[in-house]
C-alpha positions as CSV (number, residue, x, y, z in Angstrom):
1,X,-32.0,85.5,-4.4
2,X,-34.0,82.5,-2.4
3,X,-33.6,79.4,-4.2
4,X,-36.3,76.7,-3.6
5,X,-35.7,73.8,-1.8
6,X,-37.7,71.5,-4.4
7,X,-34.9,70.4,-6.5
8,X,-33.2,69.0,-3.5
9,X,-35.5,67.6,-2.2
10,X,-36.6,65.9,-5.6
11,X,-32.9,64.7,-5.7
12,X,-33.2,63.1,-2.8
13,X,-36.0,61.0,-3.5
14,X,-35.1,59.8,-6.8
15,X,-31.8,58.5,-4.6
16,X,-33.7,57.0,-2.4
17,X,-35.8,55.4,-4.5
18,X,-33.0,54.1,-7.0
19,X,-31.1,52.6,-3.8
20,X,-34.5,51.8,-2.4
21,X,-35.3,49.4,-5.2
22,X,-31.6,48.5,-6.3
23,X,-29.7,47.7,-3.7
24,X,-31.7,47.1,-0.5
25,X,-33.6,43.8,-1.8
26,X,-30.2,42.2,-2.0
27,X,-28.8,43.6,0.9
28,X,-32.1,42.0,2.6
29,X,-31.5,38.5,0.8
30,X,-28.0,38.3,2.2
31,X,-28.2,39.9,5.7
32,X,-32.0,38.2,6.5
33,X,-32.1,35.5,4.5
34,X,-28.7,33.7,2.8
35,X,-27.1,34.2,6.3
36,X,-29.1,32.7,8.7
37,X,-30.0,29.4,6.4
38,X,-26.5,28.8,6.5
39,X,-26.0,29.4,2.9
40,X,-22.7,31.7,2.8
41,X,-21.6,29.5,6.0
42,X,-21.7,30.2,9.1
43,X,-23.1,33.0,10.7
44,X,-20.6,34.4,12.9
45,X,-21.5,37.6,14.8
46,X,-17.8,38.6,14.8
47,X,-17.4,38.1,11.4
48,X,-20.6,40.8,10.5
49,X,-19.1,43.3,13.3
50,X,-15.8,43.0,11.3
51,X,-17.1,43.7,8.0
52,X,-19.4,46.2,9.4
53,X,-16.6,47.7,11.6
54,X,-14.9,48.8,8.0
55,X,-15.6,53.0,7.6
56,X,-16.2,52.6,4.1
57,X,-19.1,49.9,4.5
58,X,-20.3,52.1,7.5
59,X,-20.7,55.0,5.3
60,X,-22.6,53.3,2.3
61,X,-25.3,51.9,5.2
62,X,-25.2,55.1,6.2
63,X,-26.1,56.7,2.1
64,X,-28.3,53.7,2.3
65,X,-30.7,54.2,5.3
66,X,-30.5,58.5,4.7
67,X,-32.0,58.6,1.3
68,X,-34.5,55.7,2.0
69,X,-35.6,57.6,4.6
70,X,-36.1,60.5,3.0
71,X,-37.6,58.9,0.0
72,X,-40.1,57.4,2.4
73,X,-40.1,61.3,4.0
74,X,-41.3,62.6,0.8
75,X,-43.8,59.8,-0.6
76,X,-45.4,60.4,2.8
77,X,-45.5,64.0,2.6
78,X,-47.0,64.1,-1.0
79,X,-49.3,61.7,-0.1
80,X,-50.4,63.4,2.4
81,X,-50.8,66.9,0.8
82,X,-51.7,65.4,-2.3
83,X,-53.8,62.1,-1.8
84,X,-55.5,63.6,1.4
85,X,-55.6,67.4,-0.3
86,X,-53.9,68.8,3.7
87,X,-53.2,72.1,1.9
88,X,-53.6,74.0,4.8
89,X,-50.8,71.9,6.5
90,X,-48.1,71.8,4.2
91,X,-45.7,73.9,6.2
92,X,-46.3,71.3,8.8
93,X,-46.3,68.1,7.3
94,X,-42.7,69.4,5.1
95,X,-41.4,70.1,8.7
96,X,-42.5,66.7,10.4
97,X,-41.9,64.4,7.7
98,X,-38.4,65.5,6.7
99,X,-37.4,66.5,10.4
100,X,-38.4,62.6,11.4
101,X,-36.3,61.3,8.4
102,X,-33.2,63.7,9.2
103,X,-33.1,62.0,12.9
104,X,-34.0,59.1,12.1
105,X,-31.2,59.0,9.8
106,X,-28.8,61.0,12.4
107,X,-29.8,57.9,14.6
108,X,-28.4,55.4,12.2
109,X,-25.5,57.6,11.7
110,X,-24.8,57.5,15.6
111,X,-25.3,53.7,16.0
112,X,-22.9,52.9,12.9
113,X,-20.4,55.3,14.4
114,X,-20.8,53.3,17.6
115,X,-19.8,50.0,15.7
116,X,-16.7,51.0,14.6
């Protein structure tokens, strides 16, 4: 029996979005703003690298980057299939959209690897 792929996919950008719109405007406010005013103290490279450097902290950047991406992957793909009616490319836009998320989050999963 061939089960579709929708679901997932679905699932995957109502992650993205929820973490999307939850957690990445504080993560922003700490990491691009509150650090570099001074405002938690110092901003000490090694002391980022250290609590970076931590597997479990590597793996929720990880959950965090993957499903934006894909929920950008999917907003981009319905809005082109939808918003610019690209029927005839569906097969093709699926395939690019998702494929570019999947390395791009591969990529981030490589380069947090590479921290620890």
């Amino acid at each position: 029996m061939d089960r579709p792929k929708d679901p997932l996919l679905w699932g995957l950008f109502s992650a993205g979005g929820t973490l999307a719109a939850l957690v990445l405007p504080a993560l922003v406010l700490v990491a691009f703003l509150a650090a570099p005013l001074g405002w938690l103290g110092p901003a000490d490279f090694g002391a980022w690298m250290e609590v970076v450097g931590h597997p479990l902290i590597r793996l929720v950047l990880f959950g965090i980057v993957a499903l934006s991406l894909h929920h950008a992957a999917h907003r981009l793909r319905y809005t082109l299939y939808d918003g610019l009616q690209l029927y005839h490319l569906d097969a093709l836009i699926t395939v690019l959209t998702y494929g570019i998320a999947t390395a791009l989050a591969l990529t981030a999963a490589v380069l947090l690897w590479m921290v620890g």
